[in-house]
C-alpha atoms as a printed R data frame, in Angstrom:
    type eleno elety resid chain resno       x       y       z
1   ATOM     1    CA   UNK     A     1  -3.348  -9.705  15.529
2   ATOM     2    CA   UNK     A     2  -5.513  -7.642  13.501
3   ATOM     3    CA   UNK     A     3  -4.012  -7.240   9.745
4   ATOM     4    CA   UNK     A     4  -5.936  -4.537   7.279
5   ATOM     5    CA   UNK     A     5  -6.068  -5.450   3.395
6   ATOM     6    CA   UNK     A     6  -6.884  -2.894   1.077
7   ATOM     7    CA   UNK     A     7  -9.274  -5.298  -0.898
8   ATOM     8    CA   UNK     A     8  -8.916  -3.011  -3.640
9   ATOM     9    CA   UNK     A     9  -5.167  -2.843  -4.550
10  ATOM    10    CA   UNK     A    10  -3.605  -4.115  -7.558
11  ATOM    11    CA   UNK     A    11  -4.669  -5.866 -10.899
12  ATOM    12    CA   UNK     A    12  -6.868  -8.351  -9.621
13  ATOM    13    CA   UNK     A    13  -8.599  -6.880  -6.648
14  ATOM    14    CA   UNK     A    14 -10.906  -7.973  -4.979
15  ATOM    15    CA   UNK     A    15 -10.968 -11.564  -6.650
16  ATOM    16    CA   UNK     A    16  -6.978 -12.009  -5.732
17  ATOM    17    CA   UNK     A    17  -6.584 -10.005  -2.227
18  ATOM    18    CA   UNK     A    18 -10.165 -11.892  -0.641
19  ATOM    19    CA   UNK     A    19  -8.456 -15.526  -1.970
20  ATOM    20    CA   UNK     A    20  -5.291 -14.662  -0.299
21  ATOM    21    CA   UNK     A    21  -6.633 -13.628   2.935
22  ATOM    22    CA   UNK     A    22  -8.733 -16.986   3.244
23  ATOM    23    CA   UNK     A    23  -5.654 -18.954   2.315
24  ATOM    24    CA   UNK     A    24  -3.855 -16.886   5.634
25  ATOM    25    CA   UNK     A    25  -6.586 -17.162   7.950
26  ATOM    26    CA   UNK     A    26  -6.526 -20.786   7.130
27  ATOM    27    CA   UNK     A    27  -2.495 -20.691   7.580
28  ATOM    28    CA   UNK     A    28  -2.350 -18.699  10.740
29  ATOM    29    CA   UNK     A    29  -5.322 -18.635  13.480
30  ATOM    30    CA   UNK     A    30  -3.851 -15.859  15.613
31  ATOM    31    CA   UNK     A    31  -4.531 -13.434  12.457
32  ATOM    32    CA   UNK     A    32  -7.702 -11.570  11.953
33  ATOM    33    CA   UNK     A    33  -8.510  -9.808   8.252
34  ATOM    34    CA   UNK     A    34  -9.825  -6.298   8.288
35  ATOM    35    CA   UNK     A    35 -10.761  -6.216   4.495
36  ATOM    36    CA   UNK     A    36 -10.613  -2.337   3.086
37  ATOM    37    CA   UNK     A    37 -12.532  -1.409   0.254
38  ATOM    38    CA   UNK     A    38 -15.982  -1.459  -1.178
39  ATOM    39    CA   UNK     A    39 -18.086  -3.039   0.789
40  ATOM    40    CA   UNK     A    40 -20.688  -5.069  -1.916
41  ATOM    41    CA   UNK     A    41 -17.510  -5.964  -3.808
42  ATOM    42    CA   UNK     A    42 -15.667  -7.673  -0.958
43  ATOM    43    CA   UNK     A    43 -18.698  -9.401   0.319
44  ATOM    44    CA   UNK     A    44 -19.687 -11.027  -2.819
45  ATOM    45    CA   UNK     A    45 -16.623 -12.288  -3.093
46  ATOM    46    CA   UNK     A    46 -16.728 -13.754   0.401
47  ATOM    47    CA   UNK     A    47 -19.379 -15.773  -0.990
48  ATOM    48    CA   UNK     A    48 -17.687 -17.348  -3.033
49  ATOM    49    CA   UNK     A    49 -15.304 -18.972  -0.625
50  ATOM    50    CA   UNK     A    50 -15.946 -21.347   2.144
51  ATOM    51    CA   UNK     A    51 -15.435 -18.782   5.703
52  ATOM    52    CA   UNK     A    52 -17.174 -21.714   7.819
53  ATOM    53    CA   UNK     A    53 -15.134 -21.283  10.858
54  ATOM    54    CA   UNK     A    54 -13.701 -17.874  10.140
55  ATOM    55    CA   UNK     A    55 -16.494 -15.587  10.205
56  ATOM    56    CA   UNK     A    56 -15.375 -14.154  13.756
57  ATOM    57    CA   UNK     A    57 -11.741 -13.172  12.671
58  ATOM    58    CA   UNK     A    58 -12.799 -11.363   9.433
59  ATOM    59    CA   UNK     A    59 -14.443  -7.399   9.002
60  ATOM    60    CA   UNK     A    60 -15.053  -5.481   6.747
61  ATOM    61    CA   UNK     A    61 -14.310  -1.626   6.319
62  ATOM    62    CA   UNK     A    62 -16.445   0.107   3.653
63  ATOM    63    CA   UNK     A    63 -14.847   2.880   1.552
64  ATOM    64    CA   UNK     A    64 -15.568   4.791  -1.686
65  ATOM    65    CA   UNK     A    65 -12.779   5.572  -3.254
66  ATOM    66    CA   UNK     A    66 -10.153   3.859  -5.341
67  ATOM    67    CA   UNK     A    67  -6.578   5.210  -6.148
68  ATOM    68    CA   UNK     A    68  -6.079   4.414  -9.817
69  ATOM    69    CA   UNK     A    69  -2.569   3.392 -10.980
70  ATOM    70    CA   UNK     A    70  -2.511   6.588 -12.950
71  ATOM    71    CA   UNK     A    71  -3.091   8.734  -9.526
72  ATOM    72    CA   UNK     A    72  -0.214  10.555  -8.279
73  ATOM    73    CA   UNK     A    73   0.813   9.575  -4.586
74  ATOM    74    CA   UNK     A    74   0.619  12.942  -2.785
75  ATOM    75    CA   UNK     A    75  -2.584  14.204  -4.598
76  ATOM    76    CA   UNK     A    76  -4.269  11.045  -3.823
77  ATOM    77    CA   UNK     A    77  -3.602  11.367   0.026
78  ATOM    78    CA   UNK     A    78  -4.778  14.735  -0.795
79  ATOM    79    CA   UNK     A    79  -7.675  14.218  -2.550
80  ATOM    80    CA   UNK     A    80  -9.023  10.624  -2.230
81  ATOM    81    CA   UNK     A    81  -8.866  10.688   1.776
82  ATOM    82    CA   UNK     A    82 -11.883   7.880   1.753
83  ATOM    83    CA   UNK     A    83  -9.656   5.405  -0.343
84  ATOM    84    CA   UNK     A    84  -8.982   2.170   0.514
85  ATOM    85    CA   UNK     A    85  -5.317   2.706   0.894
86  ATOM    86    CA   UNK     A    86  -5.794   5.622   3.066
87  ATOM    87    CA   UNK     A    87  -8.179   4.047   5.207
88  ATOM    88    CA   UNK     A    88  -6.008   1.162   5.835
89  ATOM    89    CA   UNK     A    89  -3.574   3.182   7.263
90  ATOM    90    CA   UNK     A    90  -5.614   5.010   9.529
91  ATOM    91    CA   UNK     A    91  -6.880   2.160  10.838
92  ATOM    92    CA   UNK     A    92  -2.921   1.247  11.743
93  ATOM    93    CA   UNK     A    93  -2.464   4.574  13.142
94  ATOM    94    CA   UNK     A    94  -5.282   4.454  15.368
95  ATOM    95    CA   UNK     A    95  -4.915   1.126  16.684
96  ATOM    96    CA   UNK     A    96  -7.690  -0.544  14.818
97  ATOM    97    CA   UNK     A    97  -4.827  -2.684  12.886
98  ATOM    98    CA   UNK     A    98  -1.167  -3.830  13.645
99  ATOM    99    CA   UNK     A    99  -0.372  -3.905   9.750
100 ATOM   100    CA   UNK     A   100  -1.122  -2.897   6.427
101 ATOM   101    CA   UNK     A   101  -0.829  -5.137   3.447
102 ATOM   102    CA   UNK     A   102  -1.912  -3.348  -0.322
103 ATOM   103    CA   UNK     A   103  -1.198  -4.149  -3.802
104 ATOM   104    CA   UNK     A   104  -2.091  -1.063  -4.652
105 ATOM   105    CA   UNK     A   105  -0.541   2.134  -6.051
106 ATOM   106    CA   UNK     A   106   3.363   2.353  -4.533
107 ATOM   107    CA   UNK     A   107   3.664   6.032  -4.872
108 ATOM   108    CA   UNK     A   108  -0.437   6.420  -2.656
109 ATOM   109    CA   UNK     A   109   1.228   3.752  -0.029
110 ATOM   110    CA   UNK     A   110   4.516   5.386   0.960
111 ATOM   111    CA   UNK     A   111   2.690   8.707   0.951
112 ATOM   112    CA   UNK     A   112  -0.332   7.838   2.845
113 ATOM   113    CA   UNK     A   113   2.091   5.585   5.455
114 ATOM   114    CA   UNK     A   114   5.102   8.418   5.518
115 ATOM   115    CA   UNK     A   115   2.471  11.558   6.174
116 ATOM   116    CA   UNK     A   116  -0.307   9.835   8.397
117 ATOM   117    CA   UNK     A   117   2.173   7.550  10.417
118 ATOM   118    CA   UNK     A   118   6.089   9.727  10.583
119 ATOM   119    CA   UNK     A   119   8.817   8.593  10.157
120 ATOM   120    CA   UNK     A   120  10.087   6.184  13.456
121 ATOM   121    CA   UNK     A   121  12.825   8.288  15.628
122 ATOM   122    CA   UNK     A   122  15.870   9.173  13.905
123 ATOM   123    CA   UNK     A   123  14.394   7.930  10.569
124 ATOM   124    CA   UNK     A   124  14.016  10.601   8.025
125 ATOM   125    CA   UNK     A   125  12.879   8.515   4.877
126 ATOM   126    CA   UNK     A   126  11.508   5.525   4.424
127 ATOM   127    CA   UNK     A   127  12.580   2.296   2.003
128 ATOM   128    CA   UNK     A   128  11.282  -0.403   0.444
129 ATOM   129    CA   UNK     A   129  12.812  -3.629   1.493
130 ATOM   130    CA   UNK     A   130  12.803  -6.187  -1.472
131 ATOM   131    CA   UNK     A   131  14.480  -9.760  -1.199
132 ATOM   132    CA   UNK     A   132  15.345 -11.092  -3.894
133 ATOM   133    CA   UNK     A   133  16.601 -14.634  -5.068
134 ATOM   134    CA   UNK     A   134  20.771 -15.962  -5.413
135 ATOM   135    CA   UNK     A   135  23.367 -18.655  -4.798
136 ATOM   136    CA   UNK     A   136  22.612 -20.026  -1.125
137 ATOM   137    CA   UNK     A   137  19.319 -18.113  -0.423
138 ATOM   138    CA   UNK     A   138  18.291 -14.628  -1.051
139 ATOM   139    CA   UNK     A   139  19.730 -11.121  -0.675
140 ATOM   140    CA   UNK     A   140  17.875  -8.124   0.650
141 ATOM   141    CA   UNK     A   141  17.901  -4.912  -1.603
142 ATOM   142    CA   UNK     A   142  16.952  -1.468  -0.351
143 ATOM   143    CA   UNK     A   143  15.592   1.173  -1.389
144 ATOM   144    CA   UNK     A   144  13.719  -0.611  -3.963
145 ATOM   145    CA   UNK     A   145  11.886   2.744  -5.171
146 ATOM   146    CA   UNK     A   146  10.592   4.545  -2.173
147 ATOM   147    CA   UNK     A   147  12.737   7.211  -2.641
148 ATOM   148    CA   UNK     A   148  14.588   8.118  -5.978
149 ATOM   149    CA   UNK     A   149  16.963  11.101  -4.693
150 ATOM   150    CA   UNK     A   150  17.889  10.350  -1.579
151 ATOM   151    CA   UNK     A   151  20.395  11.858   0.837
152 ATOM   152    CA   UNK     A   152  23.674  10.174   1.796
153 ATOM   153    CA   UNK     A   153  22.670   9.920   4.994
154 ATOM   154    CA   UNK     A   154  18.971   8.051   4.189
155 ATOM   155    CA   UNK     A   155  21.555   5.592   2.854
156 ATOM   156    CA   UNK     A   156  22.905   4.703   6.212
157 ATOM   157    CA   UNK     A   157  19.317   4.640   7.720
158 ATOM   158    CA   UNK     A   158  18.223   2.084   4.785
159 ATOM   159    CA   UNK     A   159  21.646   0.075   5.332
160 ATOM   160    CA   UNK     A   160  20.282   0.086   9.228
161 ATOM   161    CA   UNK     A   161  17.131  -1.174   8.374
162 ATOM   162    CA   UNK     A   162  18.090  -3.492   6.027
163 ATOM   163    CA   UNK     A   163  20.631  -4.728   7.818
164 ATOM   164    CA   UNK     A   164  17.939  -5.841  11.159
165 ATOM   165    CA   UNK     A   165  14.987  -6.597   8.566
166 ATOM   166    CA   UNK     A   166  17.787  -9.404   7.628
167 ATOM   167    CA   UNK     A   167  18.751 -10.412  10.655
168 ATOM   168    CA   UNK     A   168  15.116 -10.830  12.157
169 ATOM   169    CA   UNK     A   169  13.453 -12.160  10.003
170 ATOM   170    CA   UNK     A   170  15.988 -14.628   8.621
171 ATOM   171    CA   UNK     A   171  18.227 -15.349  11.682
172 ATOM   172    CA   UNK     A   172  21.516 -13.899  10.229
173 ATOM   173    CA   UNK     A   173  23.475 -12.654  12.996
174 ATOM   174    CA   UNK     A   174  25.324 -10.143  11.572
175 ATOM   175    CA   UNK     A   175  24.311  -9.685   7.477
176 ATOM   176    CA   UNK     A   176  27.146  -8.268   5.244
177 ATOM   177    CA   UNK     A   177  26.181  -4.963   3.528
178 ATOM   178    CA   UNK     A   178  27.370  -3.670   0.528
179 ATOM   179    CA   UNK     A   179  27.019  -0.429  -1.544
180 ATOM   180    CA   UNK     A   180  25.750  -0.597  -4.794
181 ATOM   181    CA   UNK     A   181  28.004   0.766  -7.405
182 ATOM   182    CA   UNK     A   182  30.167   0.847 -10.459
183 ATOM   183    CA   UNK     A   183  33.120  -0.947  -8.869
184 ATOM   184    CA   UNK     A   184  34.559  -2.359  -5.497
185 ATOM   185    CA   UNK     A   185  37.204   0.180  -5.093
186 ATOM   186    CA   UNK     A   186  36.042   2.974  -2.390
187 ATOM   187    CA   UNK     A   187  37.358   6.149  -5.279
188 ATOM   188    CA   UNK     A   188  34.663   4.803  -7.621
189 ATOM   189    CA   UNK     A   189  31.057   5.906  -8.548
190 ATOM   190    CA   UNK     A   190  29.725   9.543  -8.360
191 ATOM   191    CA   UNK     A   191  30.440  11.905  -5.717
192 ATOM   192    CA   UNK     A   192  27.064  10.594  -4.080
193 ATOM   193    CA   UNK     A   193  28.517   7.450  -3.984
194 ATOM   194    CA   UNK     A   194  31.488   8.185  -2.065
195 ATOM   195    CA   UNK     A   195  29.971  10.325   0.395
196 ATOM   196    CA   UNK     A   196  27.502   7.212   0.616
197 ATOM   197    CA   UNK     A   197  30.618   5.135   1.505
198 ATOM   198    CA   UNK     A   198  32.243   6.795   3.881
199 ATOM   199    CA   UNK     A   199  29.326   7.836   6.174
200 ATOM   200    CA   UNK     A   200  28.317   3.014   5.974
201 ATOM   201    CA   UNK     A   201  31.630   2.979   6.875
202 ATOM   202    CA   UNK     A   202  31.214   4.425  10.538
203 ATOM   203    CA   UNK     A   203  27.850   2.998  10.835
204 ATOM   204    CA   UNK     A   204  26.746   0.231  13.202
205 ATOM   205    CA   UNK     A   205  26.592  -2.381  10.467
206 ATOM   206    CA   UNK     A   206  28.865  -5.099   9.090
207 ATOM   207    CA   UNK     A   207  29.833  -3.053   5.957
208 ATOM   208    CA   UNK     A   208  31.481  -5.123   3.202
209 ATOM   209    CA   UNK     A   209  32.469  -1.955   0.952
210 ATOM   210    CA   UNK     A   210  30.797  -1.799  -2.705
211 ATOM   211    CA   UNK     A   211  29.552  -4.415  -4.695
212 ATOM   212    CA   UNK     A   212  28.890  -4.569  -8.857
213 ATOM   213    CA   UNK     A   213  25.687  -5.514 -10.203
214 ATOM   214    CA   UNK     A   214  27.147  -8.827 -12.162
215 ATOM   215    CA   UNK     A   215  28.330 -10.550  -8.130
216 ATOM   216    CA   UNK     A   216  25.380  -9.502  -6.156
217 ATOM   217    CA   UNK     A   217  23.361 -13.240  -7.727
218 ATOM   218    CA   UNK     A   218  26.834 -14.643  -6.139
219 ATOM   219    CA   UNK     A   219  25.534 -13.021  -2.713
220 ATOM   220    CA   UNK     A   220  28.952 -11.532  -1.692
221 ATOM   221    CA   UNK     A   221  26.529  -9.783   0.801
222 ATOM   222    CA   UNK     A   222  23.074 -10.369   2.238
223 ATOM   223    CA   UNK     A   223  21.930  -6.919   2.066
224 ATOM   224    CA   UNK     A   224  22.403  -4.364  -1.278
225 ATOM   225    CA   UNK     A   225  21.672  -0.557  -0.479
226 ATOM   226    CA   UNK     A   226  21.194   1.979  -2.907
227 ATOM   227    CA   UNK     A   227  18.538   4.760  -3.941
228 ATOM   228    CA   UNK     A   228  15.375   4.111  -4.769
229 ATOM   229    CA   UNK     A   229  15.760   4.739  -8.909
230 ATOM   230    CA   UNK     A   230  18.409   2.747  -9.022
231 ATOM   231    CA   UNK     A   231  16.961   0.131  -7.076
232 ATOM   232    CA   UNK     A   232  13.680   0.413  -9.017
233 ATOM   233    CA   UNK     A   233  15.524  -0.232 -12.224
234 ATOM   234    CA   UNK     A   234  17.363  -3.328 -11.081
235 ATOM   235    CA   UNK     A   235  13.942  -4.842  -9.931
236 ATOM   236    CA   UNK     A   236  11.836  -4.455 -12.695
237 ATOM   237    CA   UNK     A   237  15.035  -5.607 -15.063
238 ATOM   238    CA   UNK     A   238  15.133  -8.643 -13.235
239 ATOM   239    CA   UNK     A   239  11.705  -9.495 -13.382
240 ATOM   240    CA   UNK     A   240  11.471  -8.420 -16.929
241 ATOM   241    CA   UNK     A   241  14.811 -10.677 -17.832
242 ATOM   242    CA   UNK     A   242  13.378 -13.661 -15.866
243 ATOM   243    CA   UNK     A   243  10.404 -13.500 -17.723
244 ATOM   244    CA   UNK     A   244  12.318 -13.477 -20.999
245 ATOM   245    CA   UNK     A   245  14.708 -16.422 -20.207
246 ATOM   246    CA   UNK     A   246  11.796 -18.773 -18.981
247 ATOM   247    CA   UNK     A   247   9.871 -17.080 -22.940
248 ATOM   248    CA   UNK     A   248  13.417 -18.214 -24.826
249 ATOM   249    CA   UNK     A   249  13.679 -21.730 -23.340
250 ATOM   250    CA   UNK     A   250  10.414 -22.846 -23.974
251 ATOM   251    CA   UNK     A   251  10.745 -21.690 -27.434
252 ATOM   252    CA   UNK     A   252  14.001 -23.508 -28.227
253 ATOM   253    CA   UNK     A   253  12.851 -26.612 -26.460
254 ATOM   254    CA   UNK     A   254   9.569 -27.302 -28.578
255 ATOM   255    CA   UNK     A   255  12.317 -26.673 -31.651
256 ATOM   256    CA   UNK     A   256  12.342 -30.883 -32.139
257 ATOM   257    CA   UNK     A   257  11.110 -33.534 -29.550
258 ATOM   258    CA   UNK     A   258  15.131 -34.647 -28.104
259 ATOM   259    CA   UNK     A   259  14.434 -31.344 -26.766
260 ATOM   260    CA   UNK     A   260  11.002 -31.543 -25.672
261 ATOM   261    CA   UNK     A   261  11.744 -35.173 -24.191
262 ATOM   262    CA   UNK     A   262  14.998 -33.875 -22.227
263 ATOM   263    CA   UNK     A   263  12.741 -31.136 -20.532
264 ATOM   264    CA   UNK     A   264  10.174 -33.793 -19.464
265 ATOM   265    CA   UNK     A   265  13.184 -35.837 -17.520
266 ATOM   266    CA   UNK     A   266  14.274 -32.240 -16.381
267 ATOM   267    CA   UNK     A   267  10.599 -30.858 -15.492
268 ATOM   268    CA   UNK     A   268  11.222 -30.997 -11.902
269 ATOM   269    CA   UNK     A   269  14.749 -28.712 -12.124
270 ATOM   270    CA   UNK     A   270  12.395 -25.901 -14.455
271 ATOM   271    CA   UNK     A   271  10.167 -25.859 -11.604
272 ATOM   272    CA   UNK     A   272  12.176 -25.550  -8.319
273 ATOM   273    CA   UNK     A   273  13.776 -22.951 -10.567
274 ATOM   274    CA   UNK     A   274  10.633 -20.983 -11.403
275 ATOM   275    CA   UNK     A   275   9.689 -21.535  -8.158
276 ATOM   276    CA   UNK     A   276  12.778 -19.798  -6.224
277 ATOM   277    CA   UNK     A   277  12.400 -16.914  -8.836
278 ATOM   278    CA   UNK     A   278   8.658 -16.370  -8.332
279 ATOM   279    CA   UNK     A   279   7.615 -12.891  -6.360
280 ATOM   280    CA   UNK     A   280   4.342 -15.041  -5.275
281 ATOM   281    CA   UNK     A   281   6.523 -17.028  -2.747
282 ATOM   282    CA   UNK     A   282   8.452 -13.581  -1.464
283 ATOM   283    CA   UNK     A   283   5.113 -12.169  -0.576
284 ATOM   284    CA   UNK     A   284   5.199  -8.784  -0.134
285 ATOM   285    CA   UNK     A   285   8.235  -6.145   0.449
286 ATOM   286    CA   UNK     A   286   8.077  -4.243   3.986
287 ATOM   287    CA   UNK     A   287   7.887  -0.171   3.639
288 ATOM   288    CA   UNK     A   288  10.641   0.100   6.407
289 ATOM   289    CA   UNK     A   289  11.011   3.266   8.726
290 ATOM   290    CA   UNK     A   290   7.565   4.150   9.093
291 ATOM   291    CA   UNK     A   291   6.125   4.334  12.643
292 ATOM   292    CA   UNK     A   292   3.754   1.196  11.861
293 ATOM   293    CA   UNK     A   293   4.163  -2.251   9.688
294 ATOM   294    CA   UNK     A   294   3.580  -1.795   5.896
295 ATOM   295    CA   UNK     A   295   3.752  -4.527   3.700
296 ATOM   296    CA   UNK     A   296   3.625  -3.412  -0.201
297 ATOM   297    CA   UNK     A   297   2.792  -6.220  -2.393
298 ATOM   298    CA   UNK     A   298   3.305  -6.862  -6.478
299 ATOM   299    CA   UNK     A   299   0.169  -4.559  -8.445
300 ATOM   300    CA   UNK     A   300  -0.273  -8.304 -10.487
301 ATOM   301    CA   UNK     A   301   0.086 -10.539  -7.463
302 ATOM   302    CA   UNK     A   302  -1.580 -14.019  -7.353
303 ATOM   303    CA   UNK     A   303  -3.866 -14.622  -4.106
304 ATOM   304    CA   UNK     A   304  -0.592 -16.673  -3.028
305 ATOM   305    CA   UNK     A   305   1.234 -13.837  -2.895
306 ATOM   306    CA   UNK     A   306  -0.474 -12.162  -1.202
307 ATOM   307    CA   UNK     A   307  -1.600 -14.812   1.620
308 ATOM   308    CA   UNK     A   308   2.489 -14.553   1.568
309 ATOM   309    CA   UNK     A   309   2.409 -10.614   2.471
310 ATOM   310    CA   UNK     A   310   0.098 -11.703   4.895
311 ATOM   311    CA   UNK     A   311   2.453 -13.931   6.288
312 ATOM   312    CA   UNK     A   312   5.603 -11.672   6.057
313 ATOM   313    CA   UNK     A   313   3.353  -8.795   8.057
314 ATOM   314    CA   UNK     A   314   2.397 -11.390  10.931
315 ATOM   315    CA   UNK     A   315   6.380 -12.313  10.703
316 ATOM   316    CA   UNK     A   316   7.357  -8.486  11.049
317 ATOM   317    CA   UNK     A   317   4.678  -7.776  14.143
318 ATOM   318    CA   UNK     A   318   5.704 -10.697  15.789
319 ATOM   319    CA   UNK     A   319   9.791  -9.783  15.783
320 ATOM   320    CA   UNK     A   320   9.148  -6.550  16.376
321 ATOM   321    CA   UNK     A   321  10.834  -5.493  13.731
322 ATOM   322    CA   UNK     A   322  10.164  -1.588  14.216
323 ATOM   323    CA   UNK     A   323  11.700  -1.580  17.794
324 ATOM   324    CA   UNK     A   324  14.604  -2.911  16.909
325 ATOM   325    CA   UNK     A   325  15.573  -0.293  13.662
326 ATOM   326    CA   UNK     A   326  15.314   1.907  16.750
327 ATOM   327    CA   UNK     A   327  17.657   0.518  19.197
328 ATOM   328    CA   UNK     A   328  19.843   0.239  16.022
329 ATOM   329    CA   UNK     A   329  19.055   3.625  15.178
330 ATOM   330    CA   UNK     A   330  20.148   5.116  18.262
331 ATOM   331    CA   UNK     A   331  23.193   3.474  18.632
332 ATOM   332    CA   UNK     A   332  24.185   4.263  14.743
333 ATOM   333    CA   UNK     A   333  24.051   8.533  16.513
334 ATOM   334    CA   UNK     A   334  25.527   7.567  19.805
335 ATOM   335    CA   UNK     A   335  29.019   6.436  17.475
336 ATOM   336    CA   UNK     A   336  28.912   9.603  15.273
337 ATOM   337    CA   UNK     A   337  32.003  11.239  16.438
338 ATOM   338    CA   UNK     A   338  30.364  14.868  16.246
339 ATOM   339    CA   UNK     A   339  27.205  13.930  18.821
340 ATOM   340    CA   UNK     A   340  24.671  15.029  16.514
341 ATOM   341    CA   UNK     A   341  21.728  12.903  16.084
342 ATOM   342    CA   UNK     A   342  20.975  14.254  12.535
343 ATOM   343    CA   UNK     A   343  17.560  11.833  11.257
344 ATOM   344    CA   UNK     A   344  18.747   9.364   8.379
């Protein structure tokens, strides 16, 4: 399977995205590596890796254009049609690739992906697909800030998605869904909310009701829906509070050496903690309901992480991941009681 990098995506590009693509050609020989980008750039640092053995599964795709971080999405679809980002997807759309992986500019990736590629049938918007750690595993939360005003029927389609990304690529058979919101009784929340409710309700999922934000670490369900600002929010306050705790610890245990000695015997706990909380081992996050695979990684991703996006792309191709959001898709209209099969 042929897998297209945009080489020059995110904080550390090319130096991180090259170093993660060796590590997944190393990890997995049915993958080939289109790297997108500048051409000198990329090569140079090809050179500085061993490729003995690899040569024939990696390419290279010259472009001239970068999308900077302070781009806007649309314009740079618009405007910066030789980017690396752009380029990427075309090659998915015309067959030259059977994924996209870029730590590039979020806003650049779901426009280039939702405009060149559509949406897949029924699916009128897109989300991004984020899992994210908790007691007994990891829950899946989308839209993770594709979107940010949203219909309440896009909720349903990301509860759809959501609810098969789960089950495929983790092997639950039937993931629990829940509604993010202010409480667990169906009268609370705002009126989008409730609409939001009542249409999961009826849809072909295993719909748990609402859940707060202080249970979902508990994992009442295995898959949180909600908008894409809200969504946003809760990721980036997570990461941000993660950071903080791991900051405050090691500041309070270099206070006096008891301390210091007690984290020594307790080294190994810190770092199957850190471990389980690192992005790096999640990869990337899929964009889900666009008619091709899309993996979005972290702008400051390590090269693991991203030989990990690699890894979750392959993973998506390979369970066909796309087909069956469809077959759910279609059965979610063939239950609506009114026969319409409105896109969500």
């Amino acid at each position: 399977m042929n897998i297209a990098l945009d080489a020059m995506g995110g904080d550390f590009a090319p130096g991180n995205p090259v170093e993660g693509a060796i590590a997944a050609l190393r990890d997995f020989p049915d993958v080939s590596i289109v790297f997108v980008g500048d051409e000198s750039k990329i090569q140079a640092e090809l050179l500085r890796h061993d490729t003995k053995g690899l040569t024939d599964r990696i390419s290279v795709h010259h472009t001239s254009q970068v999308v900077g971080m302070n781009d806007s999405g649309l314009d740079s679809v618009r405007k910066k049609k030789d980017s690396s980002i752009s380029r990427a997807i075309d090659l998915l759309k015309t067959g030259g690739a059977d994924a996209v992986v870029s730590a590039g500019h979020t806003g650049a990736l779901v426009a280039a992906a939702t405009i060149k590629l559509r949406t897949l049938p029924g699916i009128d918007r897109a989300g991004l697909a984020v899992f994210i750690p908790s007691d007994g595993g990891v829950f899946l939360l989308i839209d993770g800030g594709a979107n940010i005003d949203p219909a309440p029927e896009h909720i349903v389609g990301f509860a759809v998605m959501g609810s098969i990304y789960y089950r495929e690529i983790l092997g639950c058979k039937d993931p629990k869904v829940g509604l993010f919101n202010i409480g667990t009784e169906a009268s609370k929340g705002t009126e989008f909310t409730k609409q939001c409710h009542g249409l999961l309700s009826a849809a072909p999922i295993n719909f748990a009701g609402n859940v707060e934000g202080h249970s979902i670490f508990r994992k009442p369900v295995e898959v949180v829906v909600c908008d894409g600002f809200v969504g946003n929010i809760v990721l980036k306050t997570i990461e941000g509070l993660a950071k903080s705790v791991f900051g405050w610890l090691r500041e309070e245990l270099k206070k006096n050496p008891i301390r210091l000695l007690g984290a020594v015997l307790c080294w190994s706990a810190f770092h199957s903690i850190k471990n389980r909380t690192s992005t790096d081992e999640y990869g990337g996050t899929p964009l889900l309901g666009v008619n091709g695979i899309c993996i979005k990684a972290h702008g400051n991703s390590s090269s693991r992480a991203l030989r990990n996006a690699i890894r979750v792309a392959r993973t998506a191709i390979n369970q066909q991941v796309n087909q069956r959001i469809v077959e759910a898709i279609q059965a979610h209209h063939e239950k609506v009681s009114n026969g319409q099969n409105a896109p969500v």
